[in-house]
N, C-alpha and C positions, 0 to 999 in steps of 0.2 A: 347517526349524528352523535354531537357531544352532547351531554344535556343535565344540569346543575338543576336541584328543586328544594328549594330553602336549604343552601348551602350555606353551613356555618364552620368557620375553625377556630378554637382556641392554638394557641400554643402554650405547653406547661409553664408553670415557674420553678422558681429554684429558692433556694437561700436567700439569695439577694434580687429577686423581684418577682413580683404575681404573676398569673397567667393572664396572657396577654390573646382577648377576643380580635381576629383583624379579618376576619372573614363572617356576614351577617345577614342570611337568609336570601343567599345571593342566586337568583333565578336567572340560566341564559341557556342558549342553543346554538352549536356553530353547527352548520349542515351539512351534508357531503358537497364536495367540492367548492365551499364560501371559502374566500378570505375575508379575515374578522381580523379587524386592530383590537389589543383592549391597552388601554393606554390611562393614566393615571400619576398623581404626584408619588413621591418616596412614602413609600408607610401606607399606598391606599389598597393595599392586596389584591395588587393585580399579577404579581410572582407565585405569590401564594396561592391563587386560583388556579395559575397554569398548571404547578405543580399538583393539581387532583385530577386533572384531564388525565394521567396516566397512572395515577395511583400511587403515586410519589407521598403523595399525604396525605389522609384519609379524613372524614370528614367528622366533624365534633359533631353536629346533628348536620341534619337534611340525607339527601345522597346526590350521589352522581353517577350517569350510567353512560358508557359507552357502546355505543351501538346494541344499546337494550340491556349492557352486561352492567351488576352493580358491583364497583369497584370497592364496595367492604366488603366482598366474596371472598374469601383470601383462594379458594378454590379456582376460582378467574384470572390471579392479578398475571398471571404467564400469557395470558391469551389476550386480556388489554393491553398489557405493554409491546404483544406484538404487531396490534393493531396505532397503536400510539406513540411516533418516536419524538423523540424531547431530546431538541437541543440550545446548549445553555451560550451564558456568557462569554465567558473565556476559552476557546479552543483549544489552546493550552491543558487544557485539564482532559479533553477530553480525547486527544491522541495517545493512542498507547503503544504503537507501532515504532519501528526505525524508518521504515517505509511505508509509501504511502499505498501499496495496493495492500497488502498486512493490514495494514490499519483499517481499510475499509470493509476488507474480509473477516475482519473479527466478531462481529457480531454474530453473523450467519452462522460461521464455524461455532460457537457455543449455543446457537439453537438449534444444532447436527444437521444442518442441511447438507445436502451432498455434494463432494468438490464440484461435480462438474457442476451443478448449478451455481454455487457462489465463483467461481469462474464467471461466469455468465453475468451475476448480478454485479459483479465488481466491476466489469466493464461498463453496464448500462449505466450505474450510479456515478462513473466517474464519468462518460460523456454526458450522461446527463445535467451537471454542474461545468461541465465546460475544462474539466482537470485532468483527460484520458492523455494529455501528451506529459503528465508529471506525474502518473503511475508507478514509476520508479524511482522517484523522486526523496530526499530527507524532507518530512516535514518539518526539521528546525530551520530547514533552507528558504523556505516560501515564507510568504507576507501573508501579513494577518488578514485580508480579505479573501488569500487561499488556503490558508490552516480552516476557516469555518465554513468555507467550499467543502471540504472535503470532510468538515465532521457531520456536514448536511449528508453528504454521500455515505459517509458508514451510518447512518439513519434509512438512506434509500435502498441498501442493499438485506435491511431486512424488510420490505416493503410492505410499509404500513399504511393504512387507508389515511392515516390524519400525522400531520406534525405542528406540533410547537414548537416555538422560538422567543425564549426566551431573554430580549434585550440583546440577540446575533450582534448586533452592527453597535456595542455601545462603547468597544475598547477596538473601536478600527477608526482609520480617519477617511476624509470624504471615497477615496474611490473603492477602502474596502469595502465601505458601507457600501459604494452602489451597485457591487459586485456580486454580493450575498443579498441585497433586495433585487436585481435583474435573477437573481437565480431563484427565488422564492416565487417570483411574479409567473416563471418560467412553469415551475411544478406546478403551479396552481393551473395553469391556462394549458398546459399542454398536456399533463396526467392526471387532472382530474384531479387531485389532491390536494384536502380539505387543508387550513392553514391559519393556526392561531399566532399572530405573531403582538407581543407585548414589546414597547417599546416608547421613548421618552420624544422620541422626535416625528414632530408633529407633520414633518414634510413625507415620510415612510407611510404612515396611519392614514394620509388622504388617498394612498393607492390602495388602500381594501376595498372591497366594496361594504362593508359595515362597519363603524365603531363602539367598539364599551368603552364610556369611560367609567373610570370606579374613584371614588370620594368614601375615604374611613372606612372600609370595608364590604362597602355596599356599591349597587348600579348607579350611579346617578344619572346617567345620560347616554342612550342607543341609538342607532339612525345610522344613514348613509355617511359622508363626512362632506358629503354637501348640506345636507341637516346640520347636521353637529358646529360646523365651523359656521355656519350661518347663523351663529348664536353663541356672536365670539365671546359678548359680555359673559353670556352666563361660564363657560368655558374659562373663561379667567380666575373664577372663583376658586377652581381646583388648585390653583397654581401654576395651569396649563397655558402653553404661547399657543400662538398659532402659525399654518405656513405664512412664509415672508409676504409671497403674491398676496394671500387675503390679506393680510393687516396692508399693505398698498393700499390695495383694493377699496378697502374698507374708510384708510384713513383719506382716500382721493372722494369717496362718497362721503365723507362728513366734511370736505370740505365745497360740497356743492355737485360736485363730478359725478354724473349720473351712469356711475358704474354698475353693473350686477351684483349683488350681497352674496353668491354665493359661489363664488370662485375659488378655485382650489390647487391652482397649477399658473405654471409660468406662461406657457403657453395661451391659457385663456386670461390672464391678465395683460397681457401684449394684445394681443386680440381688439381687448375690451377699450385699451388706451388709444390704441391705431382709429378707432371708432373714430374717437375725439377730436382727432387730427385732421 
């Protein structure tokens, strides 16, 4: 597993401003094969967290270990990161190919696996995402729900036990978003692989089976996201919406309508209204 134990980060200052605490004794566990939402307002370090899952940033006290290994090991950090792939925002940044089987090859090629195997993986990681007929393809040619298809895939071709995702789906519109969450939901359910994904939209976050939310640097609130959203009030505190079904849901129950509180899909909100009917 991942495993944070009084996780704290400063980031330094400079000239012109102090060092800035945004990470605060933060205790959590993702397990082999969970998917975890950790979701939160702007500024509540929940980037900042993902980025020590792989040792991207090390930790101002506490620790954090990866599958037992502790990531201020500087001795280690080749062997978490090859258990740990992290992939971010903008796709854009993180293709470095003219094509797209290159691209997904590159990783493995610089951790000297041997061609016929990244042969092998390049295949798997691209049918795996659903991208094995654009293998030859320019990635400046595809849409941005398959530029992050495919940066998910040069993550799968050095095949890591656990991936993060950092905000995937925040610079795509409705269907790339649901392209790159069908594709995560896909890994999680079908290889077994553990999946931290961070993200602002509350309708992505009710298909984990767990959520963190994080408030100024800390945990404030863990549970299924049938827990979590059934506790919309307090959830609003963060700054946090919630999916559209629940607030329905929720605003048809304060109006009398003896809906279920803790709905979390469109599905069981039609359900619950068809009742009525």
């Amino acid at each position: 597993m991942i495993q944070t134990q009084n996780l704290s980060h400063t980031y330094p200052g400079d000239e012109d401003a102090a060092p800035k605490t945004v990470l605060r004794d933060v205790c959590v566990d993702i397990k082999d094969g969970e998917f975890v939402a950790i979701v939160g307002h702007n500024g509540s370090g929940k980037s900042t967290l993902a980025k020590h899952f792989n040792a991207i940033l090390l930790p101002s006290g506490g620790k954090v270990y990866v599958d037992g290994l502790d990531t201020s090991d500087e001795s280690l950090l080749f062997e978490i990161r090859k258990q740990v792939g992290m992939v971010f925002q903008n796709p854009d940044n993180q293709i470095v190919a003219a094509v797209v089987e290159d691209d997904v090859a590159f990783a493995p090629e610089n951790l000297g696996v041997d061609p016929k195997e990244i042969r092998k993986r390049v295949d798997a990681a691209l049918k795996a995402v659903g991208m094995y007929d654009k293998h030859m393809a320019a990635p400046h040619h595809l849409s941005g729900g398959q530029k992050q298809r495919i940066a998910i895939a040069g993550i799968l071709a050095m095949q890591p036990k656990h991936i993060i995702l950092d905000e995937p789906t925040a610079m795509l519109d409705p269907i790339g978003r649901r392209e790159v969450l069908n594709t995560i939901k896909k890994l999680n359910r079908e290889q077994g692989m553990s999946v931290a994904l961070i993200t602002h939209y509350m309708d992505e976050a009710a298909q984990a089976d767990r959520m963190i939310v994080m408030r100024a640097g800390k945990v404030f609130m863990e549970g299924t996201p049938r827990e979590i959203f059934a506790r919309a009030d307090m959830l609003r505190t963060t700054g946090l919406d919630i999916p559209q079904a629940t607030e329905l849901a929720h605003l048809l129950l304060k109006a009398g309508v003896p809906m279920r509180n803790d709905i979390i899909s469109v599905d069981e909100c039609v359900e619950e209204i068809l009742k009525q009917l």
